[in-house]
N, C-alpha and C positions, 0 to 999 in steps of 0.2 A: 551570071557571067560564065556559068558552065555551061560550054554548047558543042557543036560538032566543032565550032569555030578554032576550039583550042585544043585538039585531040592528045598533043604530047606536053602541053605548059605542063600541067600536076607532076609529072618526072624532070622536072628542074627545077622547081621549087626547092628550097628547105624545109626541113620537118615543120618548124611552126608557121608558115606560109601553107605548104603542102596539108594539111590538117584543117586548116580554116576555109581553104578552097574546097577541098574536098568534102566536107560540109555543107559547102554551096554560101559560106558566107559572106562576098563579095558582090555589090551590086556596081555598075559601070553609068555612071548619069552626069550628060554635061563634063564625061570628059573627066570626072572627080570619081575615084573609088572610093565607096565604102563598105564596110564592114558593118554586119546586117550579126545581133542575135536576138533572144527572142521577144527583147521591150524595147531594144532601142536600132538605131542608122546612123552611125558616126562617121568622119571625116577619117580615111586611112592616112597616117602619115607615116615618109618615109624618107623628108628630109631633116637630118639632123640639128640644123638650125633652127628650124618651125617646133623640133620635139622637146629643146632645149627653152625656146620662148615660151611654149604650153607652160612647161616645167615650172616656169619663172613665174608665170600670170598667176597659176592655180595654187601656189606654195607659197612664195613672197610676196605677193601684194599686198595691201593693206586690208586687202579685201577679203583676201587668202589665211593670212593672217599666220602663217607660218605653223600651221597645225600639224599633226601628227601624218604620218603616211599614209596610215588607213584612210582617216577623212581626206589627205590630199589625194589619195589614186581613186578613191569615190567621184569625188570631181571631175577629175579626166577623163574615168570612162565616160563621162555623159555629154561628150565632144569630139573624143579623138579615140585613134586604137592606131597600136604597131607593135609587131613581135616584141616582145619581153619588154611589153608594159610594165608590170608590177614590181619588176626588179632595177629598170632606172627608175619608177619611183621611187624605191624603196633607198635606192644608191643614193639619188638627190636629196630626199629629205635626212638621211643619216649622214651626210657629208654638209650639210648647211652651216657654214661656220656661225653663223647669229645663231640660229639654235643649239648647235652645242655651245655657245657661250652666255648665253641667256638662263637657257633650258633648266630646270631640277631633274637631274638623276632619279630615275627610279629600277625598282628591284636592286636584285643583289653588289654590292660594288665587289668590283676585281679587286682580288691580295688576299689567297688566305694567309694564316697568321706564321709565322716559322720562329723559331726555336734559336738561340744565341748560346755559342757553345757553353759546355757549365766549365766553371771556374770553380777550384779547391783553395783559394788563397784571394784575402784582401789583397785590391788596387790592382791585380792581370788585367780583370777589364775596365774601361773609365767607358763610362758616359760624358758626352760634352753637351752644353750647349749656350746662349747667348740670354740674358737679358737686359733688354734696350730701352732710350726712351728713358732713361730715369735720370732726375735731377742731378745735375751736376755737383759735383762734392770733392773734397780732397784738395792735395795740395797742387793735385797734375790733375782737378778740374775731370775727374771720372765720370763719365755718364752709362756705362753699361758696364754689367757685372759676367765675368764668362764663371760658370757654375759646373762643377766636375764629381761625378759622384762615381762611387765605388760602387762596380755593379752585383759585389757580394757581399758587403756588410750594408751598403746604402747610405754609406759616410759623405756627409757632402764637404765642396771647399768653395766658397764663393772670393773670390778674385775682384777687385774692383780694376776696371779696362775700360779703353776705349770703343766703341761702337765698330769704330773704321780702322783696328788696330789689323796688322799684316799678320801673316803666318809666322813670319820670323818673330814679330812682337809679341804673339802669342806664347811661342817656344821658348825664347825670355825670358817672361812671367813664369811659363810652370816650370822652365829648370830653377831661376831663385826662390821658389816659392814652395814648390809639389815635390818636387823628386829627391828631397834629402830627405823628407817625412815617409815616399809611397816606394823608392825607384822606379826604374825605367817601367811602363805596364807595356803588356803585352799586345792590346788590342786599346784603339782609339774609336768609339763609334760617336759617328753626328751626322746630324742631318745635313751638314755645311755639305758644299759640294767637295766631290773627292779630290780635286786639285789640290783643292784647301788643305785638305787632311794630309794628303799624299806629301804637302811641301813641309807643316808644319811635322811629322813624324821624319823626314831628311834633316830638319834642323835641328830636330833633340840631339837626333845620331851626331851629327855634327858637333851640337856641344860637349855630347859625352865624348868626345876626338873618336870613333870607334868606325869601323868601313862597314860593317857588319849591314847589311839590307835587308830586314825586317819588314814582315807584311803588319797593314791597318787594315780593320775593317769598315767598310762601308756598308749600312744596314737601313736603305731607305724604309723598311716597313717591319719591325720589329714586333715584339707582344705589347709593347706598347707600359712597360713598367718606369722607363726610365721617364716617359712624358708626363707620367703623371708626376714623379717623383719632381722634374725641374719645373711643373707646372704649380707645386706646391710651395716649392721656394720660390716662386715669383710671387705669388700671393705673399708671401709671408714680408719678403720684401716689400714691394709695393702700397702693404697695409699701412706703411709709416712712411713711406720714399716718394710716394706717386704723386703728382702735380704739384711737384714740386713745392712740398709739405718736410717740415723738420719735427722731427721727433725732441719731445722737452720732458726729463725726466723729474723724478720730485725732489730733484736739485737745486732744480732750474737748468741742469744743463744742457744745452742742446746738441741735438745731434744730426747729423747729415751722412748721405750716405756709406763713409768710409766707416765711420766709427759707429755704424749700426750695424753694419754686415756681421758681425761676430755674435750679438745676440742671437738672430737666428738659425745663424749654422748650429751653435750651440745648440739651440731648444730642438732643432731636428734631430741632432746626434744625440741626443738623451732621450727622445721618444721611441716607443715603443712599436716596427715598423709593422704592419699587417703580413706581410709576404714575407716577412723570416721569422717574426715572432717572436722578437729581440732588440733590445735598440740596437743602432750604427755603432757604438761605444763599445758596448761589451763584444759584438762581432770582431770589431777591429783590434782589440787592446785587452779585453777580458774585466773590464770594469766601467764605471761609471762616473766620468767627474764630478765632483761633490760641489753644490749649487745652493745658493741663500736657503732657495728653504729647504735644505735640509737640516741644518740648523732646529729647524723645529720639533725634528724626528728625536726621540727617547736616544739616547747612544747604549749601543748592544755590545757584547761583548765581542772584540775583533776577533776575525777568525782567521788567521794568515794560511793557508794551505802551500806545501810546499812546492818544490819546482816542478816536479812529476804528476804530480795530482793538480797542479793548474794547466799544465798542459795538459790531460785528460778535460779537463772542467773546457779548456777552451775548445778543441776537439769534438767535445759531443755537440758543444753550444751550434759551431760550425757548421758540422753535420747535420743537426737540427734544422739550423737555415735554410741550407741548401733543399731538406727533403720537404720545409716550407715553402721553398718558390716554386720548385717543383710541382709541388701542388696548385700551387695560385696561380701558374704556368697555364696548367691542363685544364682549369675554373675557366682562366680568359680566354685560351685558346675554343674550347668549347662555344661560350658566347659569342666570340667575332667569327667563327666560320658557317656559325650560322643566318647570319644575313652580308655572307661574302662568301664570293664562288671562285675559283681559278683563272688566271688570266690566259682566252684563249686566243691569244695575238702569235699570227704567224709573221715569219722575216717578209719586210717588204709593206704589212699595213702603214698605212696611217692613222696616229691618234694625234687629240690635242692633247696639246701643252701648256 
């Protein structure tokens, strides 16, 4: 196609046109260009419609089979060719809504891990969150239990609620329930969405009668301690609650979920938690309620420590904690940013949802 014919074309071209002519790689036959390199003679396209149907043949079809970019733009070179080929390939198969919805993720996932500010004092911050789905029980017929744990002792409260209960019903609950035992906390995190949070922290305010506008936090991606922690009293729950199973003790008496929830908040709050190195009990209160079987332990002789020396005793235990999760903090953090990289989304992409 390069001849005397076209002395000035090459200087109106664009660079990726201007380059491939200049090359000599365009032949002119029946009227149809193509694009000539050195194994193959493809169809030049330059209508957007036509590039769009390739798109669709060679990626979606059954034939196609919705494969990776590499193998789909393998394809297409062996048909067609038009400036910045390998980048609407690249576009169209990373924008294929079936395949990101189908598809398994691989490499590293976005979110490294971030830090929750540190707290000096039981109940500043609460964890929240929902478990659903469970047998209905009580005398208002409870099927979900809402679960609140102190994010510096690790003291839980399990709540027997509704599934579909509103923000205000929420607020409710934890004012007659939480806030004469914890008061008001500082910080509310959940994964619920922030409306949710944003309405239910206006309604405590409200019950306290107080104008004061206080921030909540919202912490969709966390270190990830409080998940495990309500992911363990879901288990513990569930052990006896789930499909709609009644717990029978060697009474005979049976139990349903209202009158089972307090066993294992208990058995939580008297263990011994990994990341403070402490149970939830002694963090919170400086002791440990006294339980059947200890009954069986030898009785020692008590040791009453007086009011300065237990607040020392509670003080280091605290500090202890704290320099505990710390630690367990920088273990997990370590771990999860190692196959998680930073999110590098600028204003205006598109992701899914």
């Amino acid at each position: 196609m390069k001849d005397c014919k076209y002395p000035s074309l090459s200087s109106k071209l664009d660079e990726t046109w201007k380059k491939a002519y200049d090359e000599e790689r365009f032949h002119l036959l029946d009227g149809i260009l193509y694009h000539i390199t050195k194994h193959t003679c493809v169809m030049n396209l330059t209508d957007r419609t036509i590039i769009n149907t390739i798109l669709h043949e060679f990626h979606d079809s059954a034939e196609a089979g919705h494969l990776s970019e590499d193998r789909t733009l393998e394809r297409v070179k062996t048909c067609s060719w038009w400036p910045n080929l390998r980048k609407d390939v690249a576009e169209y198969c990373q924008t294929c809504d079936r395949c990101q919805n189908a598809n398994r993720a691989t490499g590293k996932k976005f979110g490294m891990m971030i830090q929750i500010q540190e707290q000096k004092f039981p109940w500043e911050i609460v964890h929240m969150d929902w478990v659903t789905a469970l047998p209905p029980g009580g005398d208002r017929i409870y099927n979900a239990c809402l679960v609140l744990v102190d994010r510096h002792s690790k003291t839980p409260m399990f709540l027997p609620c509704h599934k579909d209960d509103t923000a205000m019903d929420t607020a409710i609950m934890i004012w007659n329930k939480v806030i004469n035992h914890t008061g008001l906390f500082q910080n509310i995190i959940s994964d619920r969405d922030p409306k949710f949070t944003s309405e239910l922290w206006t309604n405590l305010h409200n019950l306290f009668g107080t104008k004061l506008s206080l921030s909540t936090a919202h912490h969709p991606l966390t270190e990830g301690l409080a998940e495990r922690i309500i992911q363990t009293l879901e288990d513990m729950i569930r052990l006896f609650c789930d499909y709609g199973l009644e717990f029978k003790d060697f009474d005979g008496f049976t139990h349903e979920l209202c009158t089972l929830i307090p066993s294992p908040e208990l058995a939580y709050k008297t263990s011994i938690h990994p990341s403070t190195d402490n149970t939830p009990e002694i963090l919170e209160k400086g002791w440990n309620p006294r339980l059947p079987h200890d009954t069986l332990k030898k009785d020692l002789v008590d040791i009453h420590p007086t009011a300065s020396s237990f607040k020392l005793m509670l003080d280091k235990e605290r500090h202890q904690a704290n320099r505990c999760m710390q630690d367990s903090f920088k273990y997990a953090k370590e771990r999860w940013d190692k196959i998680h990289k930073p999110p590098d989304f600028k204003i205006g992409n598109l992701v899914l949802v």
